[in-house]
N, CA, C and O atoms as a CHARMM CRD file, in Angstrom:
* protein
*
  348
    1    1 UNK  N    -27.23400   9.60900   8.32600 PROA 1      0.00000
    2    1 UNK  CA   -28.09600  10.26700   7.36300 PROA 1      0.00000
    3    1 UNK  C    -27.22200  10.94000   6.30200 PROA 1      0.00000
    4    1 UNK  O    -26.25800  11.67500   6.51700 PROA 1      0.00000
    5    2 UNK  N    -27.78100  10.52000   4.97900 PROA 2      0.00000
    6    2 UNK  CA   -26.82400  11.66900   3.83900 PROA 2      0.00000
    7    2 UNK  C    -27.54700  12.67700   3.45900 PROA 2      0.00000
    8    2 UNK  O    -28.67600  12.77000   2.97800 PROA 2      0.00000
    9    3 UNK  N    -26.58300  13.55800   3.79800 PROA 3      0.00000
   10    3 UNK  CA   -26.88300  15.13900   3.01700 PROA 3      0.00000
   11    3 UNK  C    -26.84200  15.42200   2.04500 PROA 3      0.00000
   12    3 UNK  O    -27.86200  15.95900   1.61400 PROA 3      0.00000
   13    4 UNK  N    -25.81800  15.27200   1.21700 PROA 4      0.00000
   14    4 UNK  CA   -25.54500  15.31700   0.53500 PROA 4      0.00000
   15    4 UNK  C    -24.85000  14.06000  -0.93500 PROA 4      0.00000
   16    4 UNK  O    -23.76400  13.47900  -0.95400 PROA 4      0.00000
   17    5 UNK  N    -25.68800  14.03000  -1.71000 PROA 5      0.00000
   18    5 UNK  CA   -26.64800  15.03900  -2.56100 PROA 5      0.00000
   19    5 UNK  C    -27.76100  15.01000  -2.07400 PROA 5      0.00000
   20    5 UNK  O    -28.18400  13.97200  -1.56600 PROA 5      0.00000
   21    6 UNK  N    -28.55900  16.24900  -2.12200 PROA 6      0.00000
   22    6 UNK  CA   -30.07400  16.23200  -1.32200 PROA 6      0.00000
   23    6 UNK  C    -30.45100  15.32800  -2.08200 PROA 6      0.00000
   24    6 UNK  O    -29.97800  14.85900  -3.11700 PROA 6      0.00000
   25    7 UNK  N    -32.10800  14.93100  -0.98000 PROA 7      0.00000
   26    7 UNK  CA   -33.10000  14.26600  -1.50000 PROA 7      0.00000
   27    7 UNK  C    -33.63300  14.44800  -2.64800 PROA 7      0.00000
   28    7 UNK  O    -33.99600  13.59300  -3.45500 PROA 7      0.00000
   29    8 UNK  N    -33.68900  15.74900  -2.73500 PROA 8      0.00000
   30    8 UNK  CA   -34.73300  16.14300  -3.81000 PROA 8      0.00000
   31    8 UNK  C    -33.80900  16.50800  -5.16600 PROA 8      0.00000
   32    8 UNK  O    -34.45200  16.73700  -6.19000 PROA 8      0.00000
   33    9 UNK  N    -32.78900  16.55700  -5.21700 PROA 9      0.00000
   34    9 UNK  CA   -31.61700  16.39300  -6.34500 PROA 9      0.00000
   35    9 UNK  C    -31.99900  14.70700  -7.12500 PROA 9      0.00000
   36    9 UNK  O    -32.15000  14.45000  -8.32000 PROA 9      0.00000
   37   10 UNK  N    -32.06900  13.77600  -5.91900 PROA 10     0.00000
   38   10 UNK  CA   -31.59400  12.65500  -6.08400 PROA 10     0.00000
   39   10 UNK  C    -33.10600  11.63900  -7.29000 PROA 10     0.00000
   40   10 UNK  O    -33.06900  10.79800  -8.18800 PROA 10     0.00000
   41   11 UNK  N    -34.45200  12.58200  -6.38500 PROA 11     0.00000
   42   11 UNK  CA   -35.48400  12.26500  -7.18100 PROA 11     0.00000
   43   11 UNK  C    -35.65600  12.62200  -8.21000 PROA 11     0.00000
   44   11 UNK  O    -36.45100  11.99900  -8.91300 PROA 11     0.00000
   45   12 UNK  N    -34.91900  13.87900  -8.76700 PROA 12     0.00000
   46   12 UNK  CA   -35.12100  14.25400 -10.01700 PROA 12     0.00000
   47   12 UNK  C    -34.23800  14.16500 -11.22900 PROA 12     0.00000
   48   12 UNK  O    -34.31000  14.60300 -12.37700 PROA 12     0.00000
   49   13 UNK  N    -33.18600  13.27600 -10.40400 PROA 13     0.00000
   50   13 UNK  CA   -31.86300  12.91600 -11.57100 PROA 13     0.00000
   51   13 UNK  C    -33.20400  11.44600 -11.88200 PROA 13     0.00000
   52   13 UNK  O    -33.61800  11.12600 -12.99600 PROA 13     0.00000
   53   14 UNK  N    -33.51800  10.96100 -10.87900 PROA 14     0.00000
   54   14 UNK  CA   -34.29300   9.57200 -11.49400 PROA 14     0.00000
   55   14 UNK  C    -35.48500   9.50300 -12.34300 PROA 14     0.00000
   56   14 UNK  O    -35.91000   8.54500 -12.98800 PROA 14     0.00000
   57   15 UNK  N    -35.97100  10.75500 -12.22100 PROA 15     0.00000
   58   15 UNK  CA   -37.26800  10.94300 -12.92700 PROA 15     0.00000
   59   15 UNK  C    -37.57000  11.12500 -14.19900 PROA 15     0.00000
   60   15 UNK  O    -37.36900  12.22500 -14.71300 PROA 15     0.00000
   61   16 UNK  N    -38.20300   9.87500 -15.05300 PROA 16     0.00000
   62   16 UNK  CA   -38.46300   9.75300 -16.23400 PROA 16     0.00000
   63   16 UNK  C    -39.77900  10.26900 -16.69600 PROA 16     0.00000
   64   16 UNK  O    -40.72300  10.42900 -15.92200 PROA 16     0.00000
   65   17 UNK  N    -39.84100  10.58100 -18.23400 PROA 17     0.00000
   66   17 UNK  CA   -41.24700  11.38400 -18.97000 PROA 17     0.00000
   67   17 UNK  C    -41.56800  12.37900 -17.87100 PROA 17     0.00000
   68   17 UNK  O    -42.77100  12.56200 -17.68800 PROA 17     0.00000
   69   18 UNK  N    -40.71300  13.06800 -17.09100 PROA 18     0.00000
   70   18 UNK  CA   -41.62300  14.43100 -16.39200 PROA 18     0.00000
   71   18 UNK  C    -42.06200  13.82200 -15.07100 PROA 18     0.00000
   72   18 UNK  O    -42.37700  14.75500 -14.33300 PROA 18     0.00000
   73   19 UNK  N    -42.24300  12.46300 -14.36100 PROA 19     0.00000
   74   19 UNK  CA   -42.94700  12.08300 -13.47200 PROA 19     0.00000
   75   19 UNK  C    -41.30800  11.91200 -12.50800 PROA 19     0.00000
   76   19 UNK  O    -40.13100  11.59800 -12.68700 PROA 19     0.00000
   77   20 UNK  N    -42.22000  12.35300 -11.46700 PROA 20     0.00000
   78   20 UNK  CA   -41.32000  12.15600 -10.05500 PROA 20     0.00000
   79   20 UNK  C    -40.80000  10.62200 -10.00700 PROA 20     0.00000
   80   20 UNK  O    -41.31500   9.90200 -10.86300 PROA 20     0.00000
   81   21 UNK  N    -40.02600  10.11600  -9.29400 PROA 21     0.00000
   82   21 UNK  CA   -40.31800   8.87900  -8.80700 PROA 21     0.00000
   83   21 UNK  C    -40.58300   9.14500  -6.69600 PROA 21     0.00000
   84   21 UNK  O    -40.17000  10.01300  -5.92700 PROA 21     0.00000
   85   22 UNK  N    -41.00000   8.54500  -6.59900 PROA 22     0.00000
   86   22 UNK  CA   -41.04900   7.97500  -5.01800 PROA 22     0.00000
   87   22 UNK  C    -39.55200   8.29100  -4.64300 PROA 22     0.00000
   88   22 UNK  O    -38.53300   8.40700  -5.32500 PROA 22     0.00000
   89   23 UNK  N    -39.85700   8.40100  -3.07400 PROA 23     0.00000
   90   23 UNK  CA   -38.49600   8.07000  -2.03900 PROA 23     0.00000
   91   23 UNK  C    -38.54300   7.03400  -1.65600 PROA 23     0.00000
   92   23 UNK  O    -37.60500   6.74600  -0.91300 PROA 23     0.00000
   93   24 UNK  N    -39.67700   5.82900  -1.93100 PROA 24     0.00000
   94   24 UNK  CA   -39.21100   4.28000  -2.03700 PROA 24     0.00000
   95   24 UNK  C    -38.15900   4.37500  -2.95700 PROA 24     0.00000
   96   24 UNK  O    -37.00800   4.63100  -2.60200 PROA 24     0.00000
   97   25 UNK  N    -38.67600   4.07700  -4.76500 PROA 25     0.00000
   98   25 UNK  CA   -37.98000   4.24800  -5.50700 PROA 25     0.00000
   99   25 UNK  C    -36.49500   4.36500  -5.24100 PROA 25     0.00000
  100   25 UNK  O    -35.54900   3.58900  -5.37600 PROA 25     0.00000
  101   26 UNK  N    -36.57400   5.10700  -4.98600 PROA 26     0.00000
  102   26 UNK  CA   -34.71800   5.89900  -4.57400 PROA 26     0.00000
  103   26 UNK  C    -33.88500   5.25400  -3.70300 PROA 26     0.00000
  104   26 UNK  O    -32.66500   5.16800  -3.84200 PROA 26     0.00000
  105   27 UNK  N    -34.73600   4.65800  -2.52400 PROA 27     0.00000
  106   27 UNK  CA   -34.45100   3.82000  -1.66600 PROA 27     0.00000
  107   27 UNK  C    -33.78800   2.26400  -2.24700 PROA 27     0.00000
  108   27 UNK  O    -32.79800   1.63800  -1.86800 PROA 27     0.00000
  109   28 UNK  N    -34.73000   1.99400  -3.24300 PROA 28     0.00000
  110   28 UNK  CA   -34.78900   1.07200  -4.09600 PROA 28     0.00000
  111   28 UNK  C    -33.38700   0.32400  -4.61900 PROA 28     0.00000
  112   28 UNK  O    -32.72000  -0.69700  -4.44900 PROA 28     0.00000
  113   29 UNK  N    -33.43500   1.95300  -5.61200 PROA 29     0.00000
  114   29 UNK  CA   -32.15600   1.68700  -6.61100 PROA 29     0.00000
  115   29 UNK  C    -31.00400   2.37100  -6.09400 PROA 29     0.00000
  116   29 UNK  O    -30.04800   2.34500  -6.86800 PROA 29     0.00000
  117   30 UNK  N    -30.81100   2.99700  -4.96900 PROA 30     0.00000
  118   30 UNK  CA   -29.73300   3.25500  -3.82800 PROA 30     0.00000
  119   30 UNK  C    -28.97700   1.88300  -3.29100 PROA 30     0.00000
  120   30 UNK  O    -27.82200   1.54900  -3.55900 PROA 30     0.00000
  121   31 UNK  N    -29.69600   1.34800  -2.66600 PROA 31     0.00000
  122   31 UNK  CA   -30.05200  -0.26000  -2.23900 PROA 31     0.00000
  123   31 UNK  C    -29.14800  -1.24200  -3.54200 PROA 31     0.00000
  124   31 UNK  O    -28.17400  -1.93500  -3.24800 PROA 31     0.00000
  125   32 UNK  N    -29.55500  -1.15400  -4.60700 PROA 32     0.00000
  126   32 UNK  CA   -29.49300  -2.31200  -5.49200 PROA 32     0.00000
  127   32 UNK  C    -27.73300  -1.86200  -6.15600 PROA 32     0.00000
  128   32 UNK  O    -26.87000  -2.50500  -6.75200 PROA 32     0.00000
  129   33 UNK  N    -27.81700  -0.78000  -5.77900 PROA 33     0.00000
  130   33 UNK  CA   -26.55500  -0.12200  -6.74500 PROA 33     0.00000
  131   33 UNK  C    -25.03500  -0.34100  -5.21900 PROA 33     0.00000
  132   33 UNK  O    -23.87900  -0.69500  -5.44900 PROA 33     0.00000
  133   34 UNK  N    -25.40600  -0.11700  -4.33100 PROA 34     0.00000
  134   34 UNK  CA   -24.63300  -0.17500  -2.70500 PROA 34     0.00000
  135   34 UNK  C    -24.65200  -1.76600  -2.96900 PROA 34     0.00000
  136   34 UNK  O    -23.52000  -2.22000  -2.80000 PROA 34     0.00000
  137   35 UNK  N    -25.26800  -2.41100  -3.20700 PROA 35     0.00000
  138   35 UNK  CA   -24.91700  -3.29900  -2.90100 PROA 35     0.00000
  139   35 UNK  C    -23.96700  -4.56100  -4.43500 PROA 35     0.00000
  140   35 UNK  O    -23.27300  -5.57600  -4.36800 PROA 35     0.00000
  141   36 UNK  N    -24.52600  -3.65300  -5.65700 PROA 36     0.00000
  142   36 UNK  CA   -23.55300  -3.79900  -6.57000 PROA 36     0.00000
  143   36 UNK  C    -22.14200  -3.71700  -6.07100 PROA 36     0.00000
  144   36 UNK  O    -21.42300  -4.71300  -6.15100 PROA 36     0.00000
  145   37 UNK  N    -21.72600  -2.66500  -5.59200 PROA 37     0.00000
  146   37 UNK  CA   -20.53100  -1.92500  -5.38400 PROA 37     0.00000
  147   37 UNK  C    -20.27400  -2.72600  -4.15500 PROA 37     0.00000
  148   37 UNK  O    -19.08600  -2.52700  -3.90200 PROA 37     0.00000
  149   38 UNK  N    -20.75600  -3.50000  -3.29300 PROA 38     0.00000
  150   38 UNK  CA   -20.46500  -4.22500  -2.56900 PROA 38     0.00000
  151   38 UNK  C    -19.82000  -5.87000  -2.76000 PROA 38     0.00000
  152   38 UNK  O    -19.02100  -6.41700  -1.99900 PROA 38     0.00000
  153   39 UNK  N    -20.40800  -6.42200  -3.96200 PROA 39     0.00000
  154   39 UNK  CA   -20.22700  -7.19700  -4.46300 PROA 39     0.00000
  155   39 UNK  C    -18.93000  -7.19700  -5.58200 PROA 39     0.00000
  156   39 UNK  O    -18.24400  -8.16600  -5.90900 PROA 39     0.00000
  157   40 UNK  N    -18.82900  -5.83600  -6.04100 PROA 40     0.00000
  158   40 UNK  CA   -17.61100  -5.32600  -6.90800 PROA 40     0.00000
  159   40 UNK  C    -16.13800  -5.80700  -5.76600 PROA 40     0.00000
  160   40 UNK  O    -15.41200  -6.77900  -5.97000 PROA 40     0.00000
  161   41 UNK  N    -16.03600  -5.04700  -4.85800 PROA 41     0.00000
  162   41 UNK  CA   -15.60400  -4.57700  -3.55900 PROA 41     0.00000
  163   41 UNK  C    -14.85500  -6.28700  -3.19100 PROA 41     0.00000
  164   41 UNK  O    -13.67000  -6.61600  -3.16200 PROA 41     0.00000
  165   42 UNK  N    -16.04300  -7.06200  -2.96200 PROA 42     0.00000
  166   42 UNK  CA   -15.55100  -8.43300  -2.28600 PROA 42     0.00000
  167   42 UNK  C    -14.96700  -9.66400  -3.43100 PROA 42     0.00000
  168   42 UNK  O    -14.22600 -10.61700  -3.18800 PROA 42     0.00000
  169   43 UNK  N    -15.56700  -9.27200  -4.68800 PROA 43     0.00000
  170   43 UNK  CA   -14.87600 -10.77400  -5.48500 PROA 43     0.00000
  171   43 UNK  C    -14.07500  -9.50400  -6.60100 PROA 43     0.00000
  172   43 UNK  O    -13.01700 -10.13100  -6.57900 PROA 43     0.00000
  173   44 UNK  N    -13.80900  -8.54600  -7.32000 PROA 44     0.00000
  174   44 UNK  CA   -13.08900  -7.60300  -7.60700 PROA 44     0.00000
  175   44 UNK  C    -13.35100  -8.01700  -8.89700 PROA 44     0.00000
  176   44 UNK  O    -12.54000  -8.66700  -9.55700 PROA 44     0.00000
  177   45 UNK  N    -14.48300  -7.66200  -9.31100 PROA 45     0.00000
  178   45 UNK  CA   -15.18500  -7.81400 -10.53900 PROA 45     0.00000
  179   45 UNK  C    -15.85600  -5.98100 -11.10200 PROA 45     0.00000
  180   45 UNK  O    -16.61200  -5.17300 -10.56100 PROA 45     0.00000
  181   46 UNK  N    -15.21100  -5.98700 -12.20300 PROA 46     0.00000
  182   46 UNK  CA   -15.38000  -4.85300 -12.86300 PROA 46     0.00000
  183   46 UNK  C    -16.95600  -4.71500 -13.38000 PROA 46     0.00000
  184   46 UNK  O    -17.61100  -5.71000 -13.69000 PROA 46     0.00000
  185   47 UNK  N    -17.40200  -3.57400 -13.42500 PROA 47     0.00000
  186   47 UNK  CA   -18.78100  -3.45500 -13.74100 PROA 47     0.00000
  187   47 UNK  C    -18.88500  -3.99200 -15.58700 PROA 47     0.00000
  188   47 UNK  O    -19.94200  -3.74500 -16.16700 PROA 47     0.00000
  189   48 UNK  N    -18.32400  -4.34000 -15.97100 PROA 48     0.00000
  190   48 UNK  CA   -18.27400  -4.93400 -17.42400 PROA 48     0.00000
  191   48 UNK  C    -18.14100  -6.66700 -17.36200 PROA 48     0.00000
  192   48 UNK  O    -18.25600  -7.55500 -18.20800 PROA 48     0.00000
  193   49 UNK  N    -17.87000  -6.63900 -16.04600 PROA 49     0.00000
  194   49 UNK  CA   -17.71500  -8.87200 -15.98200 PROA 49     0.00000
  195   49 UNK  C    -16.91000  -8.63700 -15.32200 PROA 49     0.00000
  196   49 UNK  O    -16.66300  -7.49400 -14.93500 PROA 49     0.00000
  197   50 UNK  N    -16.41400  -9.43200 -15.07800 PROA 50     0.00000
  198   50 UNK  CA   -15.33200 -10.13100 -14.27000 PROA 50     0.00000
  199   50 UNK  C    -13.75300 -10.06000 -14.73100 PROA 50     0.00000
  200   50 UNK  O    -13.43200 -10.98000 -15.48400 PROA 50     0.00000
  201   51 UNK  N    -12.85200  -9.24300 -14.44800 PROA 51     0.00000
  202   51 UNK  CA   -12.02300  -8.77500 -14.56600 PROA 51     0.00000
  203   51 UNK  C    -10.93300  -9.51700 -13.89000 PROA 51     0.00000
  204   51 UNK  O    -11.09000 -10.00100 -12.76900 PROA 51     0.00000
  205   52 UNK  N     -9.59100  -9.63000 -14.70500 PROA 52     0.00000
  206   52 UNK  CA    -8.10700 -10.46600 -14.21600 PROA 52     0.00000
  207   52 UNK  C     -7.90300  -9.28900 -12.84900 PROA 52     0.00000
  208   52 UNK  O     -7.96800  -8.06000 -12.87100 PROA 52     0.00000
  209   53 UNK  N     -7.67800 -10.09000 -11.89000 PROA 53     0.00000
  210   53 UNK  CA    -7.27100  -9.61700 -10.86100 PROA 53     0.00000
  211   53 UNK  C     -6.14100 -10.38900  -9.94300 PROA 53     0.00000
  212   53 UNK  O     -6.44700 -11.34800  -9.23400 PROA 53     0.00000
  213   54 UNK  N     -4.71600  -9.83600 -10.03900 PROA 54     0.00000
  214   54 UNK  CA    -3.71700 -10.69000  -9.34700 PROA 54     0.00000
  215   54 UNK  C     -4.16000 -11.10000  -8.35600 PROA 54     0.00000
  216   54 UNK  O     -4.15000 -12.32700  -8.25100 PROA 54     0.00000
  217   55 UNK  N     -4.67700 -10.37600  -7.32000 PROA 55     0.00000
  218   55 UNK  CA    -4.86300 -10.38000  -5.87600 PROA 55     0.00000
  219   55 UNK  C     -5.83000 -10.46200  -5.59300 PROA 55     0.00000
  220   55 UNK  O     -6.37500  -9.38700  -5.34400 PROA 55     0.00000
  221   56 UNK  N     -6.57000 -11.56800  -5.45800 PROA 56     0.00000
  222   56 UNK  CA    -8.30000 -11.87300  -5.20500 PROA 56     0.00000
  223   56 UNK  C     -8.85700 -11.49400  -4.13400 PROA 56     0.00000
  224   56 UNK  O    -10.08100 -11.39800  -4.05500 PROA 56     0.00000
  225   57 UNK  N     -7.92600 -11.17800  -2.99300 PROA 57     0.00000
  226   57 UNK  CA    -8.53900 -10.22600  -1.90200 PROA 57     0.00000
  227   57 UNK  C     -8.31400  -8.54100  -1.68900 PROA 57     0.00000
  228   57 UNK  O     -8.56100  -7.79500  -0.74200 PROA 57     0.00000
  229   58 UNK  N     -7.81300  -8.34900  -2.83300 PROA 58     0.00000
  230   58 UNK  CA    -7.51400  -6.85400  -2.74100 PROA 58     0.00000
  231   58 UNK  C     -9.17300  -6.38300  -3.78800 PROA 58     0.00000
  232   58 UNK  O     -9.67500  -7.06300  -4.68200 PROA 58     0.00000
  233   59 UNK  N     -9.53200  -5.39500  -3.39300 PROA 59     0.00000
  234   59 UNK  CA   -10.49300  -4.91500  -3.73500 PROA 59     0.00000
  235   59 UNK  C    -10.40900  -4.07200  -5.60900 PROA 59     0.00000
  236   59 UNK  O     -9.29300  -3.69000  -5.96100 PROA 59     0.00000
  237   60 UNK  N    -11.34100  -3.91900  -6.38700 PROA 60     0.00000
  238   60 UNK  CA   -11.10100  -3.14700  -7.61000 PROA 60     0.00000
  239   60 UNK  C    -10.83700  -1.70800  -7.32000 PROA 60     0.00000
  240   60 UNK  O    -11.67900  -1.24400  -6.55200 PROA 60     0.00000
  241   61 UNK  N    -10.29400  -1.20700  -7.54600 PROA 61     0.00000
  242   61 UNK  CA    -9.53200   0.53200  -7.78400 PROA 61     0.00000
  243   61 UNK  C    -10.89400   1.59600  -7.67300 PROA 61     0.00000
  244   61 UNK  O    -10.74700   2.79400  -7.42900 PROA 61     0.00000
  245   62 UNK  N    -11.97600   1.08200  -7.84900 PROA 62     0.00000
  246   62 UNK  CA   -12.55200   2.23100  -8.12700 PROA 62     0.00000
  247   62 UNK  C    -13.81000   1.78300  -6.91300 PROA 62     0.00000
  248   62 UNK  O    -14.81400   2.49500  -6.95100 PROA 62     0.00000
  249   63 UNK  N    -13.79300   0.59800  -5.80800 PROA 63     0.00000
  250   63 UNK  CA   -13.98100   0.84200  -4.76900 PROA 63     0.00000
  251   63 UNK  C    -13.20900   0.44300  -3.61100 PROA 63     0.00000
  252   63 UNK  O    -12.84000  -0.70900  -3.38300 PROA 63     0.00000
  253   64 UNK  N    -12.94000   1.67200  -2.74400 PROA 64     0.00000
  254   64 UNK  CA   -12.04400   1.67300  -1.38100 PROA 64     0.00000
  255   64 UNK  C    -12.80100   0.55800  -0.59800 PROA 64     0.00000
  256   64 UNK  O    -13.96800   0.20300  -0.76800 PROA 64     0.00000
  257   65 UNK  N    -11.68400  -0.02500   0.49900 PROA 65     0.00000
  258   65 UNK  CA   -12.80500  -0.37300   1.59200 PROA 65     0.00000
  259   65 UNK  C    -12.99800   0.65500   2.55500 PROA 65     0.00000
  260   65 UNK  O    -13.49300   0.33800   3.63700 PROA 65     0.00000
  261   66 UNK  N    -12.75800   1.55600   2.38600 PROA 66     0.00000
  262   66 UNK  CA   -12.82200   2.94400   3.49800 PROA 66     0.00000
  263   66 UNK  C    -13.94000   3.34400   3.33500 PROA 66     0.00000
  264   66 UNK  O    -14.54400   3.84200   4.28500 PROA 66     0.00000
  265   67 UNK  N    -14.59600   3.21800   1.91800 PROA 67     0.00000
  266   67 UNK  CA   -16.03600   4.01700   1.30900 PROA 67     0.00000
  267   67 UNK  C    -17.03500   3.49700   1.73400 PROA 67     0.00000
  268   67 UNK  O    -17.23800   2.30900   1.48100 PROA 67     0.00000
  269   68 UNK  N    -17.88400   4.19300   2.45200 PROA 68     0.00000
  270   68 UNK  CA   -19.26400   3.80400   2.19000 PROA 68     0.00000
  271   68 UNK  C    -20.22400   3.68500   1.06900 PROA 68     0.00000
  272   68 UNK  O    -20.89600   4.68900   0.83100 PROA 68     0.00000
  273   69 UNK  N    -20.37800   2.78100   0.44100 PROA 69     0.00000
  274   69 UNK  CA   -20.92000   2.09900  -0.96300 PROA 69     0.00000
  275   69 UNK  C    -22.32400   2.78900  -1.18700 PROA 69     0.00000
  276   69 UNK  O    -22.74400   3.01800  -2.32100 PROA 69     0.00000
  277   70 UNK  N    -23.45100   3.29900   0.65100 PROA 70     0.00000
  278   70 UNK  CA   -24.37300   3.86900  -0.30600 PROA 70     0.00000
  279   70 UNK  C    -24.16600   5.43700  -0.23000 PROA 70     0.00000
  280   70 UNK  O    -25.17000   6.07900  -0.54000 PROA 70     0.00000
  281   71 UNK  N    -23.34100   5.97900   0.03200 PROA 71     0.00000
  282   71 UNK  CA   -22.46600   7.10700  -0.45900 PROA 71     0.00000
  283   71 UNK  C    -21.96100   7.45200  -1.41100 PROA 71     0.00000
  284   71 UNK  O    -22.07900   8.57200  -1.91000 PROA 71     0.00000
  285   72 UNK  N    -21.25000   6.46300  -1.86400 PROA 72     0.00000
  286   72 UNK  CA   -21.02500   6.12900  -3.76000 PROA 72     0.00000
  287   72 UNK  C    -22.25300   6.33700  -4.38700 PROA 72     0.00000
  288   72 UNK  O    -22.60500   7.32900  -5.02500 PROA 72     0.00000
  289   73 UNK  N    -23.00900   5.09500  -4.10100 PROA 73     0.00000
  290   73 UNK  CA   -24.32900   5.31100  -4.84700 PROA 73     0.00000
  291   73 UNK  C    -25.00700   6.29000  -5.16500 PROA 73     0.00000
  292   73 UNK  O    -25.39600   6.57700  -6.29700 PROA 73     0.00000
  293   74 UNK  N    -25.20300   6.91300  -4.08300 PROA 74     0.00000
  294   74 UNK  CA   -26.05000   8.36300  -4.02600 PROA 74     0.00000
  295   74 UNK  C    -25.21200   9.55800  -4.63700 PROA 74     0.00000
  296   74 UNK  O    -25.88900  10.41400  -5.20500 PROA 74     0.00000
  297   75 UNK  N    -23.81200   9.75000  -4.60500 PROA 75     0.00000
  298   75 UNK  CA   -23.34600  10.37900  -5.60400 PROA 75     0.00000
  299   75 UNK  C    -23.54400   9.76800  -6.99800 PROA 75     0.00000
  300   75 UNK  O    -23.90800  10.57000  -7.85900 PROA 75     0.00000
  301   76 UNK  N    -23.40800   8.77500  -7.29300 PROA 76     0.00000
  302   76 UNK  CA   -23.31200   8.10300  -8.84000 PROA 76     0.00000
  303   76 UNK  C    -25.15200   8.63200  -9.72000 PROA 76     0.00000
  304   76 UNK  O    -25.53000   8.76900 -10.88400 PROA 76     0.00000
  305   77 UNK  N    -25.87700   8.78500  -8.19100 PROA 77     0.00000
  306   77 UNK  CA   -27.38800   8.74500  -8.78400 PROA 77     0.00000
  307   77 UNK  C    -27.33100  10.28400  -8.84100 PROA 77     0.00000
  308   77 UNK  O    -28.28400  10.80800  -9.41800 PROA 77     0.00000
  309   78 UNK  N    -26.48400  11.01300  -8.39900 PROA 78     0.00000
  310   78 UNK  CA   -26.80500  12.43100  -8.01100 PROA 78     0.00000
  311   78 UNK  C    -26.21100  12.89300  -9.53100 PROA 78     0.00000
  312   78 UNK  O    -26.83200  13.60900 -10.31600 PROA 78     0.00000
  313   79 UNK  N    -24.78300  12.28400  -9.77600 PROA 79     0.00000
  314   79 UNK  CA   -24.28600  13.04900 -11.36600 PROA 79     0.00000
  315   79 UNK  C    -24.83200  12.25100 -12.52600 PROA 79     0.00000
  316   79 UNK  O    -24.39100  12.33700 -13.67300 PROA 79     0.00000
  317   80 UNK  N    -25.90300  11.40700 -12.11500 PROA 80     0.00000
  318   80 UNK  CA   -27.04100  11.38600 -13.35000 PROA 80     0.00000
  319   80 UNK  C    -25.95500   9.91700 -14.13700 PROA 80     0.00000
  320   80 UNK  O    -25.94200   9.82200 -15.36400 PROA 80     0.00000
  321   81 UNK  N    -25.12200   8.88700 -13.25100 PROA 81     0.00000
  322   81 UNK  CA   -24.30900   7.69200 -14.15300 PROA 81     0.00000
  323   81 UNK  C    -25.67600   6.44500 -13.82500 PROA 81     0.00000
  324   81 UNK  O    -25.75600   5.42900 -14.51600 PROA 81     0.00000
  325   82 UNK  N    -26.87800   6.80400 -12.44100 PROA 82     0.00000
  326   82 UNK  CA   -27.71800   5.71700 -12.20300 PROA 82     0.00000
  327   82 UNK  C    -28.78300   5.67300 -13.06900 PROA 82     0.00000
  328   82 UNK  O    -27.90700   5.80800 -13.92300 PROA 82     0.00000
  329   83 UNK  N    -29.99000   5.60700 -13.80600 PROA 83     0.00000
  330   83 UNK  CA   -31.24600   5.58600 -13.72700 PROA 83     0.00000
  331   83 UNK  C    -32.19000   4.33700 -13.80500 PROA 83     0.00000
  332   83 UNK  O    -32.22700   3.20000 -14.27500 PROA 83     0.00000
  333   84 UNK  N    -33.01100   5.31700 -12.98600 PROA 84     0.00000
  334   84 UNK  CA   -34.58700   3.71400 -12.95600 PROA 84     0.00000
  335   84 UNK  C    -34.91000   3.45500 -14.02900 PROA 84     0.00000
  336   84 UNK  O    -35.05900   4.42300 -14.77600 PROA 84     0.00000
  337   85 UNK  N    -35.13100   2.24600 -14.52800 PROA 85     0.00000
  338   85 UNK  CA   -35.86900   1.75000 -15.55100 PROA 85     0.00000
  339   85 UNK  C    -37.03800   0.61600 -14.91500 PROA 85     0.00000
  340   85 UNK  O    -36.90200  -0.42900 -14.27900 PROA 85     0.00000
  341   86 UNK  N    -37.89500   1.15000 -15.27400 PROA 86     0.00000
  342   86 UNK  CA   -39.46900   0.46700 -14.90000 PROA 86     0.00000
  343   86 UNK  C    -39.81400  -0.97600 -15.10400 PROA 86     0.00000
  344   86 UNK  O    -40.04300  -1.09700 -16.30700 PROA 86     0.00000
  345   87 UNK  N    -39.96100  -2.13100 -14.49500 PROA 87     0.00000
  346   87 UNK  CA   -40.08000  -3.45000 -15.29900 PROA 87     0.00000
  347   87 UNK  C    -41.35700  -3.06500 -15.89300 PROA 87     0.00000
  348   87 UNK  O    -41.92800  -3.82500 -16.67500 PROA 87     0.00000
């Protein structure tokens, strides 16, 4: 379970025009972003494309394999770098 950043931090960094979102929601784009950073992690592709990388099994710099990715996430959503956008 993460504590930290609380729940209720986490709903209101996401919340657009004044409206809450859900703890689906959050679940959601927690989910979609962990598993970005998962995908960063295994082919070492920079969040801008695909980045020169000598060492195709060494991971990108800015994720460990020590980290838990939806730990990242939930900080990244907590200092306000995530937000929902509605289809």
């Amino acid at each position: 379970m993460i504590n930290e950043p609380p729940v209720d931090l986490l709903i209101k960094q996401l919340s657009t025009d004044g409206k809450e979102v859900s703890r689906y929601c959050l679940c959601v784009v927690a989910a979609k972003r962990a598993r970005q950073l998962l995908e960063q992690r295994e082919i070492g592709a920079s969040s801008y494309g695909i980045a020169y990388n000598p060492n195709p099994t060494a991971p990108p710099a800015s994720v460990k394999p020590s980290e838990n990715v939806l730990v990242l996430a939930s900080n990244e959503i907590g200092s306000g770098k995530i937000k929902c956008i509605k289809d």
